[in-house]
C-alpha positions in Angstrom: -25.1 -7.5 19.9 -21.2 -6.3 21.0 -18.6 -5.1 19.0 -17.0 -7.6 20.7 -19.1 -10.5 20.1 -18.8 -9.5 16.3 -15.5 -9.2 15.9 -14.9 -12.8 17.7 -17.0 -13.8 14.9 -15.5 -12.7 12.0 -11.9 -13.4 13.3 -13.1 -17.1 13.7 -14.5 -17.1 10.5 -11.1 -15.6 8.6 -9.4 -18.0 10.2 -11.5 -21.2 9.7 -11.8 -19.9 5.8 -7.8 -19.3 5.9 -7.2 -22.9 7.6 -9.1 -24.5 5.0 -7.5 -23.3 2.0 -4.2 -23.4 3.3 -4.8 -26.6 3.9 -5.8 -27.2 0.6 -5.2 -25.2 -2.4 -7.6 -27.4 -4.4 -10.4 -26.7 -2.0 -13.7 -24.8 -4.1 -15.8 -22.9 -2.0 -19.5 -22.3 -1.8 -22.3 -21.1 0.6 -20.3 -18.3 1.4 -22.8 -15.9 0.7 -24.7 -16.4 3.8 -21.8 -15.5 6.0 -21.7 -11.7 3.8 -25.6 -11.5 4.6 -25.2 -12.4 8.4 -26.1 -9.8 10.8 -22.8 -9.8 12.4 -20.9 -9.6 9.2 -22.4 -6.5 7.8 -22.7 -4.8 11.6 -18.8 -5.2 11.8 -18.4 -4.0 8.3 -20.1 -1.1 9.3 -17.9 -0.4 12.3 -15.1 -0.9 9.9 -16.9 1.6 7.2 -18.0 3.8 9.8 -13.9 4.3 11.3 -12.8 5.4 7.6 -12.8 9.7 6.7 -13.6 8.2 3.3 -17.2 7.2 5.3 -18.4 11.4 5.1 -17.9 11.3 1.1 -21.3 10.8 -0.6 -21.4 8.5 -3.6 -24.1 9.1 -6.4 -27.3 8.5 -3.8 -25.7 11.5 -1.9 -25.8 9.7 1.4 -23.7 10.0 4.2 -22.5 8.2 7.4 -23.7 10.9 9.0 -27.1 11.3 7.4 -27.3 7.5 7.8 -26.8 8.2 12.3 -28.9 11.1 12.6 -32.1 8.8 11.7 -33.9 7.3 14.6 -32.9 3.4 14.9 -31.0 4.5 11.4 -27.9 2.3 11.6 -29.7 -0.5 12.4 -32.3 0.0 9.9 -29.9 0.6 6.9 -28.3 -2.4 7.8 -31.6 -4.7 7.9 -32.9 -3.1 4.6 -29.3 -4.1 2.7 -29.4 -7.5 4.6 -33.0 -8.2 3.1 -31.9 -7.0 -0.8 -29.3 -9.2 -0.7 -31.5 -12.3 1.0 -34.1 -11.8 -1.7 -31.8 -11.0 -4.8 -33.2 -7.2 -4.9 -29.5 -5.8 -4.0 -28.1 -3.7 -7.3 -25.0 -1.9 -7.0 -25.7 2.0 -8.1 -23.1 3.9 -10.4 -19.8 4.9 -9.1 -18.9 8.5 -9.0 -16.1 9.5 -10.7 -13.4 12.0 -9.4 -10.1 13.0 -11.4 -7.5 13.2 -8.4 -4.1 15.3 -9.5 -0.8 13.3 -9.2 1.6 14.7 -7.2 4.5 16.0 -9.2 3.1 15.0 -12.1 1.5 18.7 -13.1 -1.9 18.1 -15.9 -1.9 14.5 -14.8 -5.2 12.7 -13.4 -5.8 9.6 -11.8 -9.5 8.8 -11.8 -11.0 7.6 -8.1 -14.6 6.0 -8.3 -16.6 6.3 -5.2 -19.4 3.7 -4.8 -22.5 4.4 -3.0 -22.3 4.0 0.8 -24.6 1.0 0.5 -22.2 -0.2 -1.9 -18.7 0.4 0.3 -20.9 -1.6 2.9 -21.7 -4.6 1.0 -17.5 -4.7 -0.6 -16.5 -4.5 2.8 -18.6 -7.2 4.0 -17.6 -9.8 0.6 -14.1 -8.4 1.6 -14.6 -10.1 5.0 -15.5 -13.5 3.5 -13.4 -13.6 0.5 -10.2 -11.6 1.5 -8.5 -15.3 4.0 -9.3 -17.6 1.4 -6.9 -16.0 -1.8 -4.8 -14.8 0.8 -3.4 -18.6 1.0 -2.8 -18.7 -2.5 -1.3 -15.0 -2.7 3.1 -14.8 -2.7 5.2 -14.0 -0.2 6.3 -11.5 -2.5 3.4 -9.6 -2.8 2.8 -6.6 -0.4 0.4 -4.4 -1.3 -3.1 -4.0 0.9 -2.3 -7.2 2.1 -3.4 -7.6 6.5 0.2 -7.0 8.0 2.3 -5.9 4.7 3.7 -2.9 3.9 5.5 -1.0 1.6 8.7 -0.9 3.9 8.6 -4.9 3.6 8.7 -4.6 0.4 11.4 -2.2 0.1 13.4 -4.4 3.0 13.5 -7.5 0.5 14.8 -6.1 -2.4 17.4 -4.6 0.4 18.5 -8.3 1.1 18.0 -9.1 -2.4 21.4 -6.8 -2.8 23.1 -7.5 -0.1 25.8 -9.6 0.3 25.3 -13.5 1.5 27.4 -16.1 3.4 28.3 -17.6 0.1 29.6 -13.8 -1.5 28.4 -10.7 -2.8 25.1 -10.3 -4.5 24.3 -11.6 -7.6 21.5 -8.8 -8.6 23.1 -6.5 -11.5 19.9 -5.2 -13.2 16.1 -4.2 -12.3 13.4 -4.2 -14.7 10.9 -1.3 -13.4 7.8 -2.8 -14.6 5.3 0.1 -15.6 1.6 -1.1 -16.5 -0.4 1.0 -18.4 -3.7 1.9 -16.6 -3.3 -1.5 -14.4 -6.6 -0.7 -12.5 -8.6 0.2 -15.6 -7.3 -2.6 -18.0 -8.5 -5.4 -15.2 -10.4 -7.7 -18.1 -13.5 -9.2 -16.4 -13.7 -12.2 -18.0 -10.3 -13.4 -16.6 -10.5 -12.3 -13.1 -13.9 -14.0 -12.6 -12.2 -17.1 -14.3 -9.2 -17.0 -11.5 -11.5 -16.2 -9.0 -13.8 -19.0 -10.3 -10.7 -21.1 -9.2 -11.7 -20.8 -5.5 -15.2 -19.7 -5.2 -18.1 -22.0 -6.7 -21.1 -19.7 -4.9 -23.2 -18.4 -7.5 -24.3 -16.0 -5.7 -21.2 -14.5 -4.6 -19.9 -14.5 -8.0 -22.7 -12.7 -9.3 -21.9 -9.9 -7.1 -18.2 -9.7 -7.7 -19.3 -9.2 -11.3 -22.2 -6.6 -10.3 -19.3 -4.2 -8.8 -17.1 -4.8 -11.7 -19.7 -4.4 -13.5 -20.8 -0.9 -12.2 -21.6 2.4 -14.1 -20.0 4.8 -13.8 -20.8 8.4 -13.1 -18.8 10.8 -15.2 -20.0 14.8 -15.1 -23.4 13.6 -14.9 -23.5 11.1 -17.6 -23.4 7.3 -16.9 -20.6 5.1 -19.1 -20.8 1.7 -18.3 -18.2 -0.3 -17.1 -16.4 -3.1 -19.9 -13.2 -3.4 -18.1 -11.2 -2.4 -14.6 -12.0 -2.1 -11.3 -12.7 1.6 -10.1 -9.7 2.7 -7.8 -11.7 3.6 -4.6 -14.2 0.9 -4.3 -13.1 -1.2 -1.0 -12.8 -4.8 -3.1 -10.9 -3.2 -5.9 -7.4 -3.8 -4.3 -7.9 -7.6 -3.5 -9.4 -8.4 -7.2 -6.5 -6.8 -8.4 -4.0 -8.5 -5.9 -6.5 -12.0 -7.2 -5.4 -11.0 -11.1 -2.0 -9.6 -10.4 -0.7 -13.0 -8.9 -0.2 -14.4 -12.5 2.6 -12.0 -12.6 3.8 -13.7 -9.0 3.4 -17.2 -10.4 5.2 -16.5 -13.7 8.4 -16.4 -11.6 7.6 -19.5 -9.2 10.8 -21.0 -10.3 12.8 -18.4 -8.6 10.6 -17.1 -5.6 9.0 -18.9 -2.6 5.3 -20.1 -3.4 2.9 -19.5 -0.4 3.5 -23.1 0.5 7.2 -23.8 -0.5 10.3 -23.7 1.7 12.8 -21.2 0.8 15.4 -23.7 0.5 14.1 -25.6 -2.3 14.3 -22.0 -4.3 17.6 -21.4 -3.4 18.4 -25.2 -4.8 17.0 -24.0 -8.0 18.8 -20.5 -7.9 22.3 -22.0 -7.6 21.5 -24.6 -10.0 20.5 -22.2 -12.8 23.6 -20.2 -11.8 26.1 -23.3 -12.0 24.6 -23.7 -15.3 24.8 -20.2 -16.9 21.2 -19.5 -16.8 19.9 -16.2 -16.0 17.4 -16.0 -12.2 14.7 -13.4 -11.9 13.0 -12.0 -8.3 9.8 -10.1 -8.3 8.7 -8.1 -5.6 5.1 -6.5 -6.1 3.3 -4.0 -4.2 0.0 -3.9 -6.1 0.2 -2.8 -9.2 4.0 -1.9 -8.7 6.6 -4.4 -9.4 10.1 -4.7 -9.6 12.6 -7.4 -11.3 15.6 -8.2 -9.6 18.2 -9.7 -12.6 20.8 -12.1 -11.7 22.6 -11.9 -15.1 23.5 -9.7 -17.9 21.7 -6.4 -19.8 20.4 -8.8 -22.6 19.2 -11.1 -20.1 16.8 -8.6 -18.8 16.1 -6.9 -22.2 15.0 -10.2 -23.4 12.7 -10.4 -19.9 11.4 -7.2 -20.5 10.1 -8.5 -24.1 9.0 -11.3 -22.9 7.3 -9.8 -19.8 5.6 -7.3 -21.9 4.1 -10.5 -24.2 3.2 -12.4 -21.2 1.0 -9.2 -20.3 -0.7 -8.8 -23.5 -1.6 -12.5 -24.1 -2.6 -13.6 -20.6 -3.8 -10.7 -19.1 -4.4 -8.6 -21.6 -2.7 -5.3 -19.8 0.2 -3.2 -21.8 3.0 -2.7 -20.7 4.8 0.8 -21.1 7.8 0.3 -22.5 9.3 4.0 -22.4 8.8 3.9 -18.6 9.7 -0.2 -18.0 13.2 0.9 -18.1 16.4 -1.4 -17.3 18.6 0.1 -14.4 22.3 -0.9 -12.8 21.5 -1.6 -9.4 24.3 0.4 -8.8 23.0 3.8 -10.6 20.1 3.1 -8.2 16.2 3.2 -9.1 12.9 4.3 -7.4 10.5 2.3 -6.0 7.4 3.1 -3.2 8.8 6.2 -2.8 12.8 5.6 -2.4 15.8 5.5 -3.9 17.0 1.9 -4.0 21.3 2.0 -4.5 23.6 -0.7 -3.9 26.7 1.0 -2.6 29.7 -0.1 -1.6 29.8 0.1 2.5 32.7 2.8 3.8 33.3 -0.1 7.2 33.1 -3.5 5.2 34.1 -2.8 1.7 31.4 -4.6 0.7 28.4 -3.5 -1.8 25.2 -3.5 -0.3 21.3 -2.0 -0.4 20.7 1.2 0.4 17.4 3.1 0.9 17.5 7.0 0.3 15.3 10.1 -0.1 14.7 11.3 -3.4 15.6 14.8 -4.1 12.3 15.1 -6.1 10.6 14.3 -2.8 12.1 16.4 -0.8 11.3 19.3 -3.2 7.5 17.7 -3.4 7.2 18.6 0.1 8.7 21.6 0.5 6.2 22.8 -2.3 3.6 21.3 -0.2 4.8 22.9 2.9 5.2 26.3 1.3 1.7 26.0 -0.5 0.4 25.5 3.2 1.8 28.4 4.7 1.2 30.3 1.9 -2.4 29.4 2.2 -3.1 30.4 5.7 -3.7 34.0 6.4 -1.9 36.2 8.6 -5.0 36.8 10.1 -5.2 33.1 11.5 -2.9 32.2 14.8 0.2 30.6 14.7 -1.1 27.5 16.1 -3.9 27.1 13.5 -0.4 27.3 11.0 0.9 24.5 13.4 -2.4 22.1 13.6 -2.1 22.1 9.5 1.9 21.6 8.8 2.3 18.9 12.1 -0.1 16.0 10.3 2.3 16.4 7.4 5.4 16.6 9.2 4.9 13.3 11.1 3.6 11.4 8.6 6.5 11.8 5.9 9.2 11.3 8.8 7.8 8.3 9.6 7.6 7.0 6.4 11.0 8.5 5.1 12.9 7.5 8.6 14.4 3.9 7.4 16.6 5.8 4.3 20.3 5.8 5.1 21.2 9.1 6.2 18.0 10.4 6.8 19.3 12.4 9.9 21.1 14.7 7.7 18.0 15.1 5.7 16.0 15.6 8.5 17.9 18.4 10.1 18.2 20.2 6.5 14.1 20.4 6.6 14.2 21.9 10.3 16.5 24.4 9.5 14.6 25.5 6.1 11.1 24.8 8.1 12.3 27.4 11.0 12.7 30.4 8.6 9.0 29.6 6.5 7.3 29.6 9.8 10.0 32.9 11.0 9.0 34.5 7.6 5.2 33.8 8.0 4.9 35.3 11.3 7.3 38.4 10.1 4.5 39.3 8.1 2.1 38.7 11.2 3.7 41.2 13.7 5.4 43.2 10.9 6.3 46.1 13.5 7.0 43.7 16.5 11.0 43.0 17.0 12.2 40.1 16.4 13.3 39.6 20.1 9.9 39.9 21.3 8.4 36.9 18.6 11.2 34.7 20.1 10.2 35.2 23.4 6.8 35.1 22.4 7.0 31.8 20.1 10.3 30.3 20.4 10.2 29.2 23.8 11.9 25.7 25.0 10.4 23.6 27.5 11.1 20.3 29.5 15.1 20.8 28.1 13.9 20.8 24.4 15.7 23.0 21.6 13.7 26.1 20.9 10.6 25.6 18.6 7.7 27.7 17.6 5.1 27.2 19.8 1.6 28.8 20.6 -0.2 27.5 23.7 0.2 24.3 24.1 0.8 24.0 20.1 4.1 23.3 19.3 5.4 22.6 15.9 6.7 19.0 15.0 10.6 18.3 14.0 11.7 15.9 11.2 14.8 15.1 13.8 12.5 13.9 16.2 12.1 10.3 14.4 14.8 8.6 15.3 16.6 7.1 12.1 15.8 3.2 11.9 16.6 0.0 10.7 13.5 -2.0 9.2 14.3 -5.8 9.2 13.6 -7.9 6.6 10.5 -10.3 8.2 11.4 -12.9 5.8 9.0 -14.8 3.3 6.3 -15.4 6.0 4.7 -12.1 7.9 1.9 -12.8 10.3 -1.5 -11.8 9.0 -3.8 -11.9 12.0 -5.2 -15.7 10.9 -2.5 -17.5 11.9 -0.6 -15.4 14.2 0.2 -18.0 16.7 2.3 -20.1 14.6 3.9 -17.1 12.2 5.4 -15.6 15.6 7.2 -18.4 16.7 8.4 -18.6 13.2 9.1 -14.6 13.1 10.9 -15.2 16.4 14.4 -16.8 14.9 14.0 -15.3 11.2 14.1 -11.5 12.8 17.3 -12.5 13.9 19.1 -13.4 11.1 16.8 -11.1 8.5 18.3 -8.1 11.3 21.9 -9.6 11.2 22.1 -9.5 7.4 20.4 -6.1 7.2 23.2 -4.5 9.7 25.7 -4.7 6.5 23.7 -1.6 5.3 22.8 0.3 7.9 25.4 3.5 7.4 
C-alpha cells in the first residue's frame, strides 16, 4: 500500500474525528481502537517514526530502526507482529530507559528523558494519530505548545499584542506572573488525567493503554522503579497528555480568554466590564508546561493570583508550584519567556509603550560557550570545512529562531565579528608558520559579490546577518491546524491584516 494512500487515510480520519467533536464538545467516543490497530495507521506511524533521529536510539530491548530494516520483509513484519498483540490483548509496554540530560546554563542540573522501546514509540505514535484531533477541539487558543501548526513565536507574538497599545488607548497589562511548576512532567497524577481524558474517550481499550504508558517502569542504572505518577519526557504521547491535564490551567481563566468555540468579542465585553467596575482581568498564554499571566491591575492583584494560582495547583491538580521562581514582574522591567526578553518600551517614532522581543544576554553568552566549546573540540588536525559542517547547523538554527527580537541586526553583526576571529584564531594554530596573507587568500575568499568569509571547498561558513530581521504577526486566536485548513485560511486571510497592522507599533 502507498505512502500516499495512507496518509489520505489518516488525514481523513483527523479530520472526521476533529469535525465531530468540534461539532460537539459533549460527544464520547468509542471504537477508536481499531483505527490505532489498522494497517494503515501503524504503517504511517512508522513512516512518521522512521523520519525522527530519535528513531537510531535504542530503548531497553536495544532495538533499532536500523536493526528493524536490515531483516528480510522486517518492517513489515514488525509491524504485523505489534498489530496482532494489540488485536489479541498480548501488547505490554516494556520499561522506559532513563537518561539525565544537562540543562543548558544551568551547571549540576538534570532533566530526566525516558526513552520507550521502539515498539513502544510505534504504538504512541499511532494512539497519537487517533486521539491527538479529538482534544485538540477542546484545547485554547491560548495554548501553544506541540500543538499541529503552533509555535513558540505565536506564543511570544500574543503576549506582544497583549502590550501593545489598542484603538481604545494604551495597554492595560502592568504585571506578569511567571508561573514555575515544579517537576510539571513528573507530578502528572494519573488518576486525574485518565478522569479528563475519560471526558472524551469511552473505549476501554484505548484507555487501558493510555494507562499502560503511564503506567510504565522505568529503567534507572539497571534497576526498574515503577511509575506512580508523570509522564516520561521523551515518550511521543507524553506532550498531548500533558497539554489534555494542563488545560485546567486554560479553563481556570475562561472568563478572560477566548474558549476554543467562543468569539473574541464576547471576551472583550467581559474585559471592559470588569474594568468599568474596578475588577482586576488576567490572560494566560501557555506553551506546555510554560505559562505566563498577563495582569490588568495592581501588584496585590497579582500577588493575590499567585496565591490563589498556587492553591488551585495543589488542590485540583495536585502539582506545586515554586514560589521562589513564580516571580511577579513590571512589564516594563521586562521578563523571559521561550527564550526572549519580553519589554514593553516606550516606541522612539510614536511615543507610545509597546512589546518588545529581545535577546537575552545570558543567551548570547550560552552560545558563544557553545561555539567556543566546538572549536575548541575539533583538532587542528581536522580541515577547516569539517570546523564549518559542525558550527553552520548551529549558526542557522539560533538566527532563525532569535531573528523576530528588536534589534537583532546589531546582535547579529556583533557574533560575525567575534565568530571571524574564533575561526581566524583556530586556523592560526593550523598553519602556525603560514602568513596571514596567504590563509586569507586561502580561506577568506568572496564569491558571487558576497563579503569575505572563511571558506573551504565549496564549504563556506554561515553568518548570523544573513537572516533578515522580521516581523512575526500575531495569527490571532484561530491558527490553521491541518484539519480544517480550508475554513481557518479564509479566516487567517483578513485577521493577518489587522494582527500585522497592530504589530507594526513595535517593530523598531
Amino acid at each position: 500500500m502507498s505512502d500516499a494512500v495512507n496518509a489520505g487515510f489518516i488525514l481523513d480520519m483527523q479530520r472526521k474525528l476533529y469535525r465531530w467533536s468540534t461539532a460537539n464538545p459533549d460527544k464520547v467516543f468509542a471504537d477508536l481502537f481499531n483505527i490505532v490497530c489498522d494497517r494503515r495507521t501503524l504503517t504511517h506511524a512508522w513512516r512518521k517514526l522512521a523520519r525522527n533521529a530519535g528513531s537510531t536510539t535504542p530503548g531497553t530491548d536495544g532495538v533499532t530502526r536500523e536493526m528493524i530494516q536490515k531483516r528480510s520483509n522486517g518492517v513489515a513484519e514488525f509491524l504485523e507482529e505489534i498489530r496482532q498483540d494489540l488485536r489479541h490483548g498480548t501488547y505490554r509496554p516494556q520499561p522506559v530507559r532513563q537518561r539525565l540530560i544537562p540543562k543548558p546554563g544551568k551547571p549540576g542540573k538534570f532533566r530526566p528523558l525516558g526513552i520507550p522501546t521502539l515498539k513502544d514509540r510505534l504504538v504512541q505514535m499511532a494512539l497519537k494519530m487517533v486521539l491527538e484531533p479529538i482534544f485538540e477541539a477542546d484545547f485554547y487558543p491560548i495554548s501553544y505548545g506541540f500543538r499541529p501548526g503552533r509555535s513558540t513565536h505565536d506564543a511570544l507574538a500574543r503576549i506582544q499584542t497583549r502590550l501593545h497599545p489598542s484603538s481604545t488607548g494604551p495597554s492595560w497589562t502592568r504585571y506578569v506572573i511567571e508561573g514555575d511548576i515544579k517537576g510539571c512532567f513528573d507530578a502528572i497524577d494519573h488518576h486525574v488525567l485518565m478522569e479528563r481524558v475519560r471526558r472524551r474517550i469511552k473505549d476501554r481499550k484505548v484507555l487501558r493503554l493510555v494507562l499502560a504508558f503511564l503506567k510504565a517502569d522505568i529503567m534507572i542504572e539497571g534497576s526498574l522503579r515503577h511509575s506512580v505518577t508523570g509522564a516520561p519526557q521523551g515518550g511521543v504521547i507524553s506532550p498531548l497528555l500533558a497539554n489534555i491535564y494542563l488545560t485546567a490551567v486554560d479553563e481556570r481563566y475562561k472568563r478572560w480568554v477566548t474558549g476554543p468555540r467562543e468569539s473574541a468579542a464576547k471576551v472583550s465585553n467581559r474585559h471592559s466590564r470588569d474594568r468599568e467596575h474596578g475588577r482586576p482581568t488576567f490572560y494566560v498564554v501557555r506553551y506546555a508546561d510554560d505559562f505566563v499571566v498577563l495582569v490588568q491591575g495592581t501588584h496585590e492583584n497579582a500577588e493575590g493570583e499567585r496565591q490563589s494560582l498556587a492553591h488551585f495547583l495543589k488542590e485540583d491538580l495536585r502539582m506545586e508550584l515554586s514560589m521562589e521562581k513564580t516571580r511577579i514582574t513590571d512589564v516594563r522591567e521586562g521578563f523571559d519567556f521561550l527564550g526572549y526578553q519580553v519589554v514593553q518600551k516606550k516606541s522612539p517614532t510614536t511615543g507610545r509603550h509597546v512589546g518588545n522581543l529581545f535577546i537575552p544576554k545570558g543567551k548570547l553568552q550560552l552560545l558563544r560557550d557553545k561555539i567556543k566549546a566546538t572549536v575548541r573540540k575539533t583538532s587542528t588536525g581536522r580541515t577547516l570545512a569539517d570546523l564549518i559542517d559542525k558550527l553552520n547547523p548551529v549558526i542557522v538554527g539560533w538566527r532563525n529562531y532569535y531573528r523576530y527580537a528588536s534589534r537583532a541586526w546589531k546582535e547579529f553583526a556583533k557574533l560575525d565579528w567575534w565568530l571571524d576571529q574564533r575561526i581566524a584564531l583556530w586556523l592560526r594554530r593550523k598553519h602556525d608558520k603560514t602568513p596571514w596573507a596567504e590563509l586569507f587568500r586561502q580561506y577568506a575568499q568572496s564569491r558571487c559579490g558576497k563579503r569575505k568569509r572563511w571558506r573551504q571547498g565549496k564549504r563556506e561558513i554561515a553568518l548570523f546577518a544573513e537572516a533578515r530581521q522580521q516581523r512575526f504577526p500575531d495569527r490571532g486566536i484561530r491558527i490553521p491546524n491541518g484539519w480544517n485548513a480550508a475554513q481557518d485560511e479564509r479566516f487567517l486571510m483578513g485577521a493577518t491584516k489587522h494582527w500585522e497592522a497592530i504589530n507594526t507599533l513595535a517593530y523598531l
